[in-house]
C-alpha positions as CSV (number, residue, x, y, z in Angstrom):
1,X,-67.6,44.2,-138.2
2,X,-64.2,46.4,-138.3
3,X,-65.7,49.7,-137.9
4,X,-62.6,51.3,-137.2
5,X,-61.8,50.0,-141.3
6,X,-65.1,51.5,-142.2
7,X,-64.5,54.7,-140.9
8,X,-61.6,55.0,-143.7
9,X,-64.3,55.0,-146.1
10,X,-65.5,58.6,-144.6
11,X,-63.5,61.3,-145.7
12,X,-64.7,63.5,-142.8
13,X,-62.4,61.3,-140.2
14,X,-59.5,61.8,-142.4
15,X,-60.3,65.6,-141.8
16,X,-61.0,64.8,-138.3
17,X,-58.7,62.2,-137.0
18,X,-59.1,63.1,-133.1
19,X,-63.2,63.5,-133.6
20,X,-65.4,61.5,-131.7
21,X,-69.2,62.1,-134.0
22,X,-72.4,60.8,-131.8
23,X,-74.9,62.7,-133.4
24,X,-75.9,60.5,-136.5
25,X,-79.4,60.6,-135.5
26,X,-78.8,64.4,-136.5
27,X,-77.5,63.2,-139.7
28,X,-75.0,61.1,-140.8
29,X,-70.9,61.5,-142.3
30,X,-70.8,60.8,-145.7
31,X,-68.7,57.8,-147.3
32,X,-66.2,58.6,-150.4
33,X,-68.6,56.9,-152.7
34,X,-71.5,59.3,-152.2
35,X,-69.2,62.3,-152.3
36,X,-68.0,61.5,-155.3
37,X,-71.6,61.1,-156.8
38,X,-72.0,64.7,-156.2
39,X,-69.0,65.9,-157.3
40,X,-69.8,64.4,-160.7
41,X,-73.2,65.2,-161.4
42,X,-72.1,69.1,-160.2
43,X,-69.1,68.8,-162.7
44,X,-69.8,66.3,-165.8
45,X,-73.6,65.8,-165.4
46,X,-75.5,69.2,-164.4
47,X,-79.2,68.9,-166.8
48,X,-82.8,68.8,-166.3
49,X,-84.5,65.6,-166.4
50,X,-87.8,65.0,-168.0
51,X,-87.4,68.4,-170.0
52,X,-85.3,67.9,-173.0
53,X,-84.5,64.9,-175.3
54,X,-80.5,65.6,-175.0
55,X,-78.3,63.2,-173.8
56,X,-77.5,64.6,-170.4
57,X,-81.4,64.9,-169.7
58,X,-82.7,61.5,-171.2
59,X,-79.1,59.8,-168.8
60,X,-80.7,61.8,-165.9
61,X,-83.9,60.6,-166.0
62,X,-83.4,56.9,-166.7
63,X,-80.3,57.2,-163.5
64,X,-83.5,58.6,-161.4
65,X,-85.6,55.6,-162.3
66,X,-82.7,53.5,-161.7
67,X,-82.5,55.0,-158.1
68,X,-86.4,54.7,-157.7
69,X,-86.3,51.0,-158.7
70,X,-83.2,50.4,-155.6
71,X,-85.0,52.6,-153.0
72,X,-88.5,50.3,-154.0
73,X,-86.0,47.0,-153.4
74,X,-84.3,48.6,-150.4
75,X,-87.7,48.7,-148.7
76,X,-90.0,46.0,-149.7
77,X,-92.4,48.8,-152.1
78,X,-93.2,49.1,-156.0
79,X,-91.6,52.3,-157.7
80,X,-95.5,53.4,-158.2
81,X,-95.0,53.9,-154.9
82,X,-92.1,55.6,-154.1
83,X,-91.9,59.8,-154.5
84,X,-88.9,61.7,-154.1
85,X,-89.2,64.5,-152.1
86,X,-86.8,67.0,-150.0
87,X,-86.5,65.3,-146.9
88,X,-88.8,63.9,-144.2
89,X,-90.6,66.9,-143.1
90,X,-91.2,67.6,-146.5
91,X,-92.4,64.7,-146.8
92,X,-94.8,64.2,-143.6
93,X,-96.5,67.8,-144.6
94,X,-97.3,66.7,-148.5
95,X,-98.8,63.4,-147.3
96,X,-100.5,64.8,-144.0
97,X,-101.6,67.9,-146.6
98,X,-103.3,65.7,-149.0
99,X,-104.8,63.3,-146.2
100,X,-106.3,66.2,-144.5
101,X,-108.2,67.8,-148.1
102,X,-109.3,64.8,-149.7
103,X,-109.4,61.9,-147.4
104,X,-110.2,63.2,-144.1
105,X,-114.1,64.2,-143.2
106,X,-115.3,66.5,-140.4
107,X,-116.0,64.6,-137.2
108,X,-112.9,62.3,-138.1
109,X,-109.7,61.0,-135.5
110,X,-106.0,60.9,-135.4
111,X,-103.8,59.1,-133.2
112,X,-100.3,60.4,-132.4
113,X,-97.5,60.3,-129.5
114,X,-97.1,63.9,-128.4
115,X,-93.4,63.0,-127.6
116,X,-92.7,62.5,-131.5
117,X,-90.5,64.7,-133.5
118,X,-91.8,67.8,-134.2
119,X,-91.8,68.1,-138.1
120,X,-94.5,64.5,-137.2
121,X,-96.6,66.0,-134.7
122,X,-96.7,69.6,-136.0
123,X,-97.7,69.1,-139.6
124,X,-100.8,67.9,-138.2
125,X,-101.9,70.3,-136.0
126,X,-101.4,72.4,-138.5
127,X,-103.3,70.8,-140.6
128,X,-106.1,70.5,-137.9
129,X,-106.2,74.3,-137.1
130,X,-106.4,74.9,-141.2
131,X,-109.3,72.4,-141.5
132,X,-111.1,74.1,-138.9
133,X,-110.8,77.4,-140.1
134,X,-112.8,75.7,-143.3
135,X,-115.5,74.1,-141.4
136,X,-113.9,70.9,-140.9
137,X,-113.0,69.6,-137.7
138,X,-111.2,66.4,-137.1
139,X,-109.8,65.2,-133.4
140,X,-106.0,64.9,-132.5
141,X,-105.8,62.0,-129.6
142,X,-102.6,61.4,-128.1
143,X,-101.8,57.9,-127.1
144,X,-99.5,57.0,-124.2
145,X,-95.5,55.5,-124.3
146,X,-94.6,52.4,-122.0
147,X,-91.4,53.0,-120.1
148,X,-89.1,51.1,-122.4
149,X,-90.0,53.7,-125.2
150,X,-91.8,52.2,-127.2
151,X,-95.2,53.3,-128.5
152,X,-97.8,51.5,-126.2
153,X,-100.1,49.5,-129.0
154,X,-102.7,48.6,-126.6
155,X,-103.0,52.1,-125.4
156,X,-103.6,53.0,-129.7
157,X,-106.0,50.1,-129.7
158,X,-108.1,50.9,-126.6
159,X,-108.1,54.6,-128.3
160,X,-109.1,53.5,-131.3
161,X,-113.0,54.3,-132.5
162,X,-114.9,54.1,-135.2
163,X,-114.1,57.6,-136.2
164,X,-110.4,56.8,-136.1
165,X,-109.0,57.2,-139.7
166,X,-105.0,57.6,-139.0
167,X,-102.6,56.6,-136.5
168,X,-99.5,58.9,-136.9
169,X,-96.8,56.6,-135.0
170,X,-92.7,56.8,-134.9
171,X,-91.0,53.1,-136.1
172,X,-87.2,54.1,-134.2
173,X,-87.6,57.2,-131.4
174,X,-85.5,59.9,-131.9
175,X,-85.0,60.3,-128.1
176,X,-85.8,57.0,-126.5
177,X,-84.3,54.4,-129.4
178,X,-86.9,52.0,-129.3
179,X,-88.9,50.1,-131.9
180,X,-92.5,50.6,-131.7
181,X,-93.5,47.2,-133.4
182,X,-95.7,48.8,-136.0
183,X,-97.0,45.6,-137.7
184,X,-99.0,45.2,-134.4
185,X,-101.2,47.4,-135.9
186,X,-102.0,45.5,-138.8
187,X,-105.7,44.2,-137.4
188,X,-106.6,48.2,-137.5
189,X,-105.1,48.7,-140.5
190,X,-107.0,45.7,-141.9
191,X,-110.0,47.7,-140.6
192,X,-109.4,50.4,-143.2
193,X,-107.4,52.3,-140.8
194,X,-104.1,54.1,-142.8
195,X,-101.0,53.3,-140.4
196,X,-98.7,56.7,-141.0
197,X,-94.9,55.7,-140.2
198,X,-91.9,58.1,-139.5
199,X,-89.0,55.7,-140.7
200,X,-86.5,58.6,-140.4
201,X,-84.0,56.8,-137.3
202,X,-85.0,53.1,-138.7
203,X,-83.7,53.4,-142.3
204,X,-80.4,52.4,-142.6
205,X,-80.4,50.9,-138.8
206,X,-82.3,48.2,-139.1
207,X,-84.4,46.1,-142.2
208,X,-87.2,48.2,-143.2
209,X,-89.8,46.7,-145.3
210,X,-93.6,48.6,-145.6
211,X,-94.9,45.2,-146.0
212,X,-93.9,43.7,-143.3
213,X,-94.5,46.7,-140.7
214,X,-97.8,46.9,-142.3
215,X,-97.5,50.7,-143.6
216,X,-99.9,52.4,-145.6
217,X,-97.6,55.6,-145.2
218,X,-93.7,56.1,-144.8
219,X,-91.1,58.8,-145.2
220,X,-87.2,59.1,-144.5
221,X,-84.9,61.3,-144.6
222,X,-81.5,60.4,-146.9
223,X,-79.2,62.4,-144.9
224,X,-79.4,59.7,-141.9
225,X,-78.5,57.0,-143.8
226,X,-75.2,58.1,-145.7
227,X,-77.1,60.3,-148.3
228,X,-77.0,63.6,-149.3
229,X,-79.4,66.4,-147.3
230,X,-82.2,67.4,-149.4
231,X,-82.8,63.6,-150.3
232,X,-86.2,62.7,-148.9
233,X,-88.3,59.5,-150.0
234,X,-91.9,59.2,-149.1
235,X,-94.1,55.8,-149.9
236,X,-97.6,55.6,-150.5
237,X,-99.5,52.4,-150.5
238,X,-101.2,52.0,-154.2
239,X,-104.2,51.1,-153.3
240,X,-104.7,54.3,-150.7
241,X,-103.1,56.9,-153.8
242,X,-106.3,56.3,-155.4
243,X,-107.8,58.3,-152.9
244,X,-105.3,60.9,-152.4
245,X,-105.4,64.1,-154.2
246,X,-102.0,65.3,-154.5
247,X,-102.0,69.1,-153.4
248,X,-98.5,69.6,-154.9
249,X,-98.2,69.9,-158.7
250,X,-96.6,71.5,-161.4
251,X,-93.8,71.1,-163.8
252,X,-92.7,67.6,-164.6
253,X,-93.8,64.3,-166.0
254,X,-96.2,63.8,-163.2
255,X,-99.6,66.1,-164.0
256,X,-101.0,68.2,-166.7
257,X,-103.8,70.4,-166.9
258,X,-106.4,69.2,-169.1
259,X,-108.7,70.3,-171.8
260,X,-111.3,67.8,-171.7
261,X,-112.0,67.5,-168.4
262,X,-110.6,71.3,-167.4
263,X,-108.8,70.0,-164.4
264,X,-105.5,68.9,-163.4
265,X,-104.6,65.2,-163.7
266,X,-101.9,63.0,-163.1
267,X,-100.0,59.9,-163.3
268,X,-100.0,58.6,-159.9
269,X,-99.9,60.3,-156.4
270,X,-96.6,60.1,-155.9
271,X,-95.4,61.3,-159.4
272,X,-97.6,64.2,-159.0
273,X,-95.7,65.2,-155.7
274,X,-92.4,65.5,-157.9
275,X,-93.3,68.8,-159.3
276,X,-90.5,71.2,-160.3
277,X,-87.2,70.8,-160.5
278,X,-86.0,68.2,-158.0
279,X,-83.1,67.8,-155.8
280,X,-81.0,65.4,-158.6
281,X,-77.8,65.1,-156.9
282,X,-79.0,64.4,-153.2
283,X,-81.5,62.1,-155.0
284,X,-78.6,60.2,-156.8
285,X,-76.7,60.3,-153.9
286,X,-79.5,57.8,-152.3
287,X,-77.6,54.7,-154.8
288,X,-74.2,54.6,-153.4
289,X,-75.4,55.2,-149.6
290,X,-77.8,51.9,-150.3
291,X,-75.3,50.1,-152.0
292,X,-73.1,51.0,-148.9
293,X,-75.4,50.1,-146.6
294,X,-76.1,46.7,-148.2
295,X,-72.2,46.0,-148.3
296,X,-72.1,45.6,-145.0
297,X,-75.8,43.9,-144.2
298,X,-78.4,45.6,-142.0
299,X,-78.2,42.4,-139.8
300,X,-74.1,43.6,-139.3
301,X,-75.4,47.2,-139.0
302,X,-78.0,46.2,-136.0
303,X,-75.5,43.7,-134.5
304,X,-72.9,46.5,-134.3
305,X,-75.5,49.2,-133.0
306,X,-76.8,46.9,-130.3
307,X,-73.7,45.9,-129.3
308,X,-72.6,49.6,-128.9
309,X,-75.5,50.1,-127.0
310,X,-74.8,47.8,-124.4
311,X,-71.4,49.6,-123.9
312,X,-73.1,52.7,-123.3
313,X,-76.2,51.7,-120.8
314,X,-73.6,49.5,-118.7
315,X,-71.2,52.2,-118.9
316,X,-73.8,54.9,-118.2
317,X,-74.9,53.2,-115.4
318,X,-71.9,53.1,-113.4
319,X,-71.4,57.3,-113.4
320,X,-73.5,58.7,-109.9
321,X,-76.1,61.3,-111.4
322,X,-76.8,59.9,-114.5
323,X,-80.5,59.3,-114.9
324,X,-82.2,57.4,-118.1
325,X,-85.8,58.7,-119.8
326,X,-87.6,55.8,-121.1
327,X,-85.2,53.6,-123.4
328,X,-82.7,50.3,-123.6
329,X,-81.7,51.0,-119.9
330,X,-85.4,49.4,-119.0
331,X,-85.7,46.5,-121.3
332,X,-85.6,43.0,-120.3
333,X,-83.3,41.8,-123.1
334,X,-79.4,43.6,-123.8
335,X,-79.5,45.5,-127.3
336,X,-80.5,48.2,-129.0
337,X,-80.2,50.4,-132.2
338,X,-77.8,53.2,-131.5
339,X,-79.5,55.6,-129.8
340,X,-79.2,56.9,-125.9
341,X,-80.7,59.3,-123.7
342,X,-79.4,60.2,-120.2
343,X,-79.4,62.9,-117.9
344,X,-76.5,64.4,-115.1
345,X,-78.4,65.5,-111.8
346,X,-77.1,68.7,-111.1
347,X,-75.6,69.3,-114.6
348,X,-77.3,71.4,-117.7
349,X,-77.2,69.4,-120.8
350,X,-75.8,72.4,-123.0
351,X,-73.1,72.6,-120.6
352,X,-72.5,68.8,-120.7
353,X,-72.2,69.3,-124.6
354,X,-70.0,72.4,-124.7
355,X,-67.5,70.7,-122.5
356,X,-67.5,67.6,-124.3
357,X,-66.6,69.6,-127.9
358,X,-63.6,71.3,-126.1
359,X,-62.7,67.2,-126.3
360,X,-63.9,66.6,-129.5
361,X,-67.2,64.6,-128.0
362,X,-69.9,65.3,-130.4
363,X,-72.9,64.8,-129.2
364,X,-76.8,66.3,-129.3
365,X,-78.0,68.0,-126.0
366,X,-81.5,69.2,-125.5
367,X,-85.2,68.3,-126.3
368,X,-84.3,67.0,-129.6
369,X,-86.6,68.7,-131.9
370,X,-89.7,67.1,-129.3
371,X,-92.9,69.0,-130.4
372,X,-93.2,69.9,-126.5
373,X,-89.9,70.9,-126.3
374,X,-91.1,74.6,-124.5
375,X,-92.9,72.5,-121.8
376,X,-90.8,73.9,-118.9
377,X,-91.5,70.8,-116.9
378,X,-89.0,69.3,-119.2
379,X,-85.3,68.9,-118.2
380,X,-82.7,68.7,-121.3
381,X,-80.9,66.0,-122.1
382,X,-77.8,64.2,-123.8
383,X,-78.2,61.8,-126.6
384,X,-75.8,59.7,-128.0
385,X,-76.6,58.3,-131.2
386,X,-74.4,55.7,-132.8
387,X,-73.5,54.2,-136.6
388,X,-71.3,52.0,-138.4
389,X,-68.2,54.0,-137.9
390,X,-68.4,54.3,-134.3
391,X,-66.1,51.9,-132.1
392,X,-65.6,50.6,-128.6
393,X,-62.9,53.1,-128.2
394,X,-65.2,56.2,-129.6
395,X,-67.7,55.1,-126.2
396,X,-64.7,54.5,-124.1
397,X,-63.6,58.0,-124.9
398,X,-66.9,59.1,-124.4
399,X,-67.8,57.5,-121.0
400,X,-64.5,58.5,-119.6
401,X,-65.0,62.0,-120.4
402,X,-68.7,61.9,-119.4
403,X,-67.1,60.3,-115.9
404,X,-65.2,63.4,-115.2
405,X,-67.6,65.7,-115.5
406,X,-70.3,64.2,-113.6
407,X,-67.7,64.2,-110.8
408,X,-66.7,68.1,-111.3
409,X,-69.8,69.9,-112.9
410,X,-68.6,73.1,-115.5
């Protein structure tokens, strides 16, 4: 794969000639063709769908559909069961919302990996402290991670009790950039127990599909794959939405109030989570980044990011100081998806980072949004996170300059 070619496709490097951007699991640059989706629909297109019979309404909605019906194909779902939403963390709290007042019972448990982002692991303590306050109490167990960063399934399974109901677990780490091989879960799941999957650093890295991982449950964020911010999918499994009362509604196609039965209904779950006025261009903006991302092939894509990878953990591993967390630097096979974490003895991360922007090195330093990220115990780190744009010579750049400061500290 050219990636240097690609990169001509992002109008940010054209601004940004000298830039060297590791932070796409932040978010990602946006290519021209995505950019120019916005600029249209802000210009030519600006309406309302679902709320008039107009032209520029009735477009809109079918185009939405239309975008529904590629984000189903792009990952392996019906467009019942697809909802558009704002982002991930919007996502995670409407599902984990809904779970918690009509699914979950008192006395009931929840698996999850403390070390998970935030906007994951937060939404359901939250949601545990609310219950409570209620009279409901349900059980938040944390499960362990093996050292090459990956969630540690038998750890989930010896946890697992007949009182479990979900198991809250990350496909791609944010920090540690390893796959967590969710479809090893399918025997629970076949137990009735709902698998809950952040796909946030997966989509757009690697083939996604909630049938094959065995999801019950999955949300993304668009801006990491090319998208728009303020593009969010989350997918429900049919057969658990009848279930699920939605806790969001209100204007839109998806619920009424009615007369009959004097309560709210609705179409589906996941329709009734599109209430007001949604995010249209970010949610357009999903078409082009697909169509982008299937241009290349997600089997290019992972070749690429593994192969980048490599570069870094060998190159990493030459520099005195630099010390690995859990990640590719421990597995027993070369690869990876495009994402590294390292630490300099001796060095503070932030520093690291300022110094590498005075040489246009972009990268994240920090705890990266952990949900124990005030845990003093903690030291910060760097992360490098990779994409399709990025080259040898973007790492080369990097590692050099990564080289000289390990030698003489800020």
């Amino acid at each position: 794969m050219n990636a240097g070619k690609i990169k001509e496709s992002f109008p940010f490097f054209t601004a940004h000639p000298s830039m060297v951007y590791l932070d796409n699991s932040a978010t990602t640059q946006k290519p021209q063709a995505v950019i120019d989706v916005l600029n249209k629909y802000i210009v030519e297109e600006n309406a309302n769908a679902g709320r008039s019979s107009y032209t520029l309404s009735s477009r809109l909605s079918r185009r939405i559909e239309k975008v529904r019906e590629k984000v189903a194909d792009f990952i392996g779902a019906e467009t019942s069961e697809v909802a558009f939403t704002a982002g991930a963390t919007d996502s995670f709290h409407k599902a984990i919302l809904s779970l918690g007042f009509s699914y979950l019972k008192d006395g009931d448990e929840v698996l999850y990996a403390l070390d998970d982002h935030k906007s994951f692991v937060s939404a359901w303590f939250q949601l545990r402290d609310t219950l409570a306050r209620n009279g409901t109490r349900i059980t938040l167990i944390p499960y362990s991670r093996r050292q090459n960063g990956d969630a540690d399934i038998e750890d989930i399974h010896r946890k697992t009790t007949l009182q479990t109901k979900i198991i809250a677990i990350t496909h791609l780490h944010n920090t540690y950039g390893a796959d967590s091989d969710v479809h090893l879960l399918k025997d629970l799941r076949e137990k009735g127990i709902i698998v809950f999957v952040d796909a946030t650093q997966s989509i757009g890295h690697m083939k996604v599909d909630v049938k094959e991982l065995g999801a019950d449950i999955m949300a993304f964020s668009g801006h990491k794959m090319f998208a728009s911010p303020g593009s969010g999918v989350l997918f429900v499994d049919k057969e658990l939405q009848t279930k699920l009362i939605p806790l969001f509604v209100g204007g839109g196609e998806g619920s009424w109030v009615s007369a009959a039965s004097s309560k709210v209904e609705f179409v589906n779950f996941c329709r009734a989570l599109e209430s007001g006025t949604l995010n249209y261009p970010a949610i357009l903006s999903l078409d082009p980044a697909i169509s982008f991302i299937n241009m290349i092939g997600l089997d290019e894509i992972e070749a690429h990011l593994g192969s980048l990878t490599v570069q870094l953990i060998q190159g990493l591993g030459k520099i005195p100081g630099v010390v690995f967390p859990p990640g590719p630097k421990y597995w027993t096979c070369l690869g990876g998806y495009g994402i590294v974490a390292f630490s300099v003895e001796g060095v503070n991360s932030a520093e690291i980072g300022y110094a590498l922007d005075q040489e246009n090195i972009m990268v994240r330093t920090g705890l990266f949004c952990r949900a124990d990220e005030k845990d003093t115990r903690i030291d910060g780190l760097i992360r490098v996170s990779v994409h399709i744009y990025n080259t040898e010579d973007d790492i080369k750049n990097f590692l050099s300059a990564i080289g000289r400061l390990a030698r003489n500290p800020c």
